[in-house]
C-alpha positions as CSV (number, residue, x, y, z in Angstrom):
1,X,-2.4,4.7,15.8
2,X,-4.4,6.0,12.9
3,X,-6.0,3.5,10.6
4,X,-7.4,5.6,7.9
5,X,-4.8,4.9,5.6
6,X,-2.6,1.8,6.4
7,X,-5.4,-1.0,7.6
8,X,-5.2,-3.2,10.4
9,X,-5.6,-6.0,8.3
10,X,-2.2,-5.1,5.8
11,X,-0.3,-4.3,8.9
12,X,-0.7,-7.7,10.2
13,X,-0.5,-9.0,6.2
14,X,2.6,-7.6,5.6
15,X,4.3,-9.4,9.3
16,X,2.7,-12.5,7.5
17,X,0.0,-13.2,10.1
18,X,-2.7,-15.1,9.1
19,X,-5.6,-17.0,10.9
20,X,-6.8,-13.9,13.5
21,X,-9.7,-12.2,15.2
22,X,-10.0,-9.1,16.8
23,X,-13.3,-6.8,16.8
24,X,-12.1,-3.9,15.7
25,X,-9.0,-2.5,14.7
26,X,-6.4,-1.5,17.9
27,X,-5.8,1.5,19.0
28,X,-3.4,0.6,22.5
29,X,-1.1,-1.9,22.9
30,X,-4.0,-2.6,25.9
31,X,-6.6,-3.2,23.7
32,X,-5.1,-5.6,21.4
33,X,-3.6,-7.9,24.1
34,X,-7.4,-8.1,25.8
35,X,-8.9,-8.9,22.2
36,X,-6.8,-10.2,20.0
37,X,-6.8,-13.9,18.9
38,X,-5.1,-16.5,16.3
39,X,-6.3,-19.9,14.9
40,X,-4.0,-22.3,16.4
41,X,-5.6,-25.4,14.3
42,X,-8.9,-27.3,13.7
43,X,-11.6,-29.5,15.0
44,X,-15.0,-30.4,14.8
45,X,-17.6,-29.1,16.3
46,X,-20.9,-31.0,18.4
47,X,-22.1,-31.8,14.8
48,X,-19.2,-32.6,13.0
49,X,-18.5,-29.8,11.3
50,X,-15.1,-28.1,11.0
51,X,-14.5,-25.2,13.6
52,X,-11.3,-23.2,13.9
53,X,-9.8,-23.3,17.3
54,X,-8.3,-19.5,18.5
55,X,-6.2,-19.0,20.9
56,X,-6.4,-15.6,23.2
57,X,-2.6,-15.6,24.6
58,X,-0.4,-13.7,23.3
59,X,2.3,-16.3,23.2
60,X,0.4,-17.4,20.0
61,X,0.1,-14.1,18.5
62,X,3.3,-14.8,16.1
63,X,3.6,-10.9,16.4
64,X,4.1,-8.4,19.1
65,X,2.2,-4.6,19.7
66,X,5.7,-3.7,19.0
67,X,6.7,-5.5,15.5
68,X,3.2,-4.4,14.9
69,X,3.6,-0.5,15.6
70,X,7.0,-0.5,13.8
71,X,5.2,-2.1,10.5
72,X,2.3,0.1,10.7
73,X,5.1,3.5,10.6
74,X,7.1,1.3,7.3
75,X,4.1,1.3,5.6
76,X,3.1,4.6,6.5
77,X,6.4,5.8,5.0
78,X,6.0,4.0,1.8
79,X,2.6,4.8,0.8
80,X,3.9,8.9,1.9
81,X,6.7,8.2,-0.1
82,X,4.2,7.3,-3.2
83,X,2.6,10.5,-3.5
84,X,4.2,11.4,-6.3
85,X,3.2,7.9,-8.4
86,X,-0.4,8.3,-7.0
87,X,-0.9,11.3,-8.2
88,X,0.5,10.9,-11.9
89,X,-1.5,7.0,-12.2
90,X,-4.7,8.8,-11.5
91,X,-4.0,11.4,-14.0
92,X,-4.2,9.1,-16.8
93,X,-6.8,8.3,-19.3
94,X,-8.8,4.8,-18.3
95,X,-7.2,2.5,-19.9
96,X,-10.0,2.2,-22.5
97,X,-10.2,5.4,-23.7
98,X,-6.2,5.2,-24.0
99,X,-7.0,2.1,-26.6
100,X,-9.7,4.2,-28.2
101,X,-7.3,6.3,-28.7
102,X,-4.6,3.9,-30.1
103,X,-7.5,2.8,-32.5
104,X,-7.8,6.3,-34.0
105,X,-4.4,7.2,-34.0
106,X,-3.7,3.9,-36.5
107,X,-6.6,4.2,-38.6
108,X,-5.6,8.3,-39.1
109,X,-1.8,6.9,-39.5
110,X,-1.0,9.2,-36.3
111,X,1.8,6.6,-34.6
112,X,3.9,9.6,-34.0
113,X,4.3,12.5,-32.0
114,X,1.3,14.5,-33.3
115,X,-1.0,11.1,-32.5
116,X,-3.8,11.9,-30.0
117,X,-2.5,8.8,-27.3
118,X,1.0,10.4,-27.8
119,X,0.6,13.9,-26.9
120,X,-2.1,13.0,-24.7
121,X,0.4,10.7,-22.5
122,X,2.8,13.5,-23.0
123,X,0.4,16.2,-21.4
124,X,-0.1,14.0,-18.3
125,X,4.2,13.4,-18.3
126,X,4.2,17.6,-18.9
127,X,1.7,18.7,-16.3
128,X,2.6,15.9,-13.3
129,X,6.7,16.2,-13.6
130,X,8.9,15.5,-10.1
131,X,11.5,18.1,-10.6
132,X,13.0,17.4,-7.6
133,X,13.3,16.5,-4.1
134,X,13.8,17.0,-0.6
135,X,15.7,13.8,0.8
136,X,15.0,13.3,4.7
137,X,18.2,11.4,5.2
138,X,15.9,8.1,5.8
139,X,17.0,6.8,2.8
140,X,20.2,5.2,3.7
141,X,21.8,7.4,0.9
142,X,24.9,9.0,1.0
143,X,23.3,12.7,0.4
144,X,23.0,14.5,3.4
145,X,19.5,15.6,4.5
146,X,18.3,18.6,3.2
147,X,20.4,18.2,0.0
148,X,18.1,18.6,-3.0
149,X,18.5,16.1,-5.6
150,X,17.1,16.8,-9.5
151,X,15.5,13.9,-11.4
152,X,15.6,13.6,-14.7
């Protein structure tokens, strides 16, 4: 399993599992049963100070190599399906500079479409369109695979 994009961490976040301990993130089913471990409450330690107390059987994981594999691949899929939104967000002008911009526009009475936030925005709209397509059928859709679909 390949971490470099969906972490370990917001696997196991998005199957709700909190409280755990592992030393790296797993590669094998193997692996993760011989190092994985979950907070099953709290105590005190020799100097009365509060300690977690972790568990190392699986049968307080709360999750399985399986559920965990299978949520690894959904968010996988999502974030692939995201390119598109990824790409156009980073396109953008900071924030700032699109207030800057705002600024100018009103003090030049440029709240239209020749305003320098408006055809700015516009350019980024122009140059990072979706025209369309390719659905994979994974979608639950009723177009077939392979059926190219325009968006508007």
């Amino acid at each position: 399993m390949d971490y470099t994009i969906i972490k370990f961490h917001e696997v196991l976040y998005g199957l709700g599992i909190r409280g755990w301990s592992i030393p790296t993130a797993p590669l094998t089913e193997d692996f993760f049963l011989a190092n994985f471990s979950r907070r099953t409450g709290m105590s005190t330690n020799d100097m009365g100070e509060p300690c977690e107390v972790m568990s190392d059987s699986p049968s307080d994981y709360g999750v399985t190599w399986s559920q965990i594999t299978t949520k690894h691949a959904e968010l996988l899929a999502l974030y692939n399906n995201n390119a598109y939104q990824r790409t156009r967000a980073s396109a953008y002008p900071n924030i700032g500079d699109q207030l800057d911009s705002l600024y100018h526009d009103i003090l030049n009475n440029k709240l239209d479409k020749t305003g320098t936030w408006f055809t700015g925005i516009t350019d980024v709209k122009n140059t990072t369109t979706l025209d369309e397509i390719l659905l994979d059928g994974t979608d639950d859709s009723s177009t077939n695979a392979g059926d190219k679909v325009l968006l508007g």
